[in-house]
N, C-alpha and C positions, 0 to 999 in steps of 0.2 A: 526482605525479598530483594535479589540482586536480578534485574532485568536489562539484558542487550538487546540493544536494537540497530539490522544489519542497515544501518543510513545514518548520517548526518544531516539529514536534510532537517529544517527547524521545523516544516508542517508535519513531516510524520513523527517526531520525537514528540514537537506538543501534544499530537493526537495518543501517542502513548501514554505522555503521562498523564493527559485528563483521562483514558478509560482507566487507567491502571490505579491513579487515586482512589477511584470510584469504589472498584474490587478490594482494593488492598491499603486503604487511608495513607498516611504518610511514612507507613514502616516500607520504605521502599526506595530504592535507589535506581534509576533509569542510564543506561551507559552506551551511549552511541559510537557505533563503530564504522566506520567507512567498507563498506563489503559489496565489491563488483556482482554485477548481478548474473551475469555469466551469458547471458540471452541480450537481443537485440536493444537497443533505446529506446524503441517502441515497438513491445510484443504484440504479435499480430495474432491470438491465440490466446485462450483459456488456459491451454496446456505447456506457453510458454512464460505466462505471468506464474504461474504455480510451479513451475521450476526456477523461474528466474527469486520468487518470494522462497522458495523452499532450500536454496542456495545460500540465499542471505543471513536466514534464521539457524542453516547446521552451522557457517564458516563465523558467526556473533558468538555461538554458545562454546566452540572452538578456543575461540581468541579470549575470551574473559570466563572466568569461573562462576558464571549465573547461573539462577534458579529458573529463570527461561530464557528463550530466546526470542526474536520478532523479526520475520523479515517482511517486507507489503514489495507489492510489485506492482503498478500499472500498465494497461495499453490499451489497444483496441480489440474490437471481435465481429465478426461477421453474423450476423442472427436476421431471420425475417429479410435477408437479401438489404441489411442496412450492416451499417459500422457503427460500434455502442464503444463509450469509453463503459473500460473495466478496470476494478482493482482484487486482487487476491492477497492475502496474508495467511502467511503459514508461524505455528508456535509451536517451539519445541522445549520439552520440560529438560531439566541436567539428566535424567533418567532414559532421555531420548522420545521418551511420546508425541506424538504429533497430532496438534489440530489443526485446521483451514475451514478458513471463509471467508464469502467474497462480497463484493456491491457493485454497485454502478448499474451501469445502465441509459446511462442521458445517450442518446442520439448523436453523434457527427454531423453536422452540414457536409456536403459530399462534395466542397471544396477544399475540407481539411483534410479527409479521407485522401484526395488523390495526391495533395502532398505528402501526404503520409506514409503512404503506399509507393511514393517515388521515393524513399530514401531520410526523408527532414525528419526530426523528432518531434512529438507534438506537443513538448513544451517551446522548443524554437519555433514551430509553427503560430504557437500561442502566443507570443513574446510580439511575434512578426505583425499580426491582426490587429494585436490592441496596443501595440507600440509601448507596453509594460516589459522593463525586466523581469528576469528571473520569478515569473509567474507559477512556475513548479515550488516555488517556495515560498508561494503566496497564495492566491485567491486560488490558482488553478484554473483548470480548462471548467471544473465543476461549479467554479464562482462566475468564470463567464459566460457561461454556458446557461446558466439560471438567472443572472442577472443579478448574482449576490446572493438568491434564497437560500442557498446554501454552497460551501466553498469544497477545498480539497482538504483542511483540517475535519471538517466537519465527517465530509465523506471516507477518510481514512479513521475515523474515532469509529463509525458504524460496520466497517469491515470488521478489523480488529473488535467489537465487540461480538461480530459473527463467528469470529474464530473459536475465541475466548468460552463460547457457550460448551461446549465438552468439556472443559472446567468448570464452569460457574454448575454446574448440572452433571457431575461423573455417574452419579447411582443411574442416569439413564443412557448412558453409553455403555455401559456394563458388557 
């Protein structure tokens, strides 16, 4: 099983290959591709992280000859008059089918929000707070945001398993 995935980034490649072992043991190869998301650095929208993941995952199955594709997409969302981080992931077969599913949810403090909102990215905003580099390719907004209980590998392994569920279960998508 030859698997792209539209990122380079090491937390969502690891979060790949730990669901993907899970599914499909070691007969599998994982092949990360650098693919612009096409949408903002931080989507402000449900319907712009699922274009920005849906982008990722057609231009991965495009560029390399795999048996799927993977793109994940973070940002924020406006729900209940608050701002939630979200993540969406779309997966598309060589066949072209398509599945999506999403997580998140943790709350913004509504001082990240209006940097957010002004322009900064909320991995720079992230970086900025806790004086951590390149925090998107580590703990995350979702490891600091929890205090650790859980991170952005962890959170990007539980999307991508949401996605994945119209595979693991096709007789009921029928």
């Amino acid at each position: 099983m030859k698997i792209a995935i539209g990122s380079t980034n090491p937390v969502k490649v690891k979060a790949t290959e730990n669901v993907m072992k899970k599914i499909y043991g070691d007969n599998m190869e994982i092949i990360p591709i650098e693919i612009a998301s096409r949408v903002s650095h931080t989507p402000l929208t449900d319907e712009e992280c699922v274009n920005g993941a849906h982008h990722r995952a057609k231009e991965a199955i495009k560029n390399i000859d795999a048996d799927l594709a993977i793109g994940m997409e973070g940002g924020i969302a406006k729900r209940l008059d608050k701002y939630f981080l979200i993540g969406w992931c779309v997966v598309i077969d060589k066949n072209g089918d398509v599945a999506v599913g999403h997580g998140g949810g943790i709350e913004l403090p509504q001082a990240i929000v209006e940097r957010i909102l002004k322009g900064e990215e909320l991995g720079t905003v992230m970086d900025n707070i806790t004086d951590i580099n390149e925090t998107k390719k580590k703990m995350g907004a979702s490891g600091i945001l929890t205090n650790g209980l859980t991170n952005r590998q962890e959170a990007w392994e539980g999307i991508l398993i949401h996605a994945m569920a119209k595979r693991l279960k096709p007789e009921l998508y029928r």
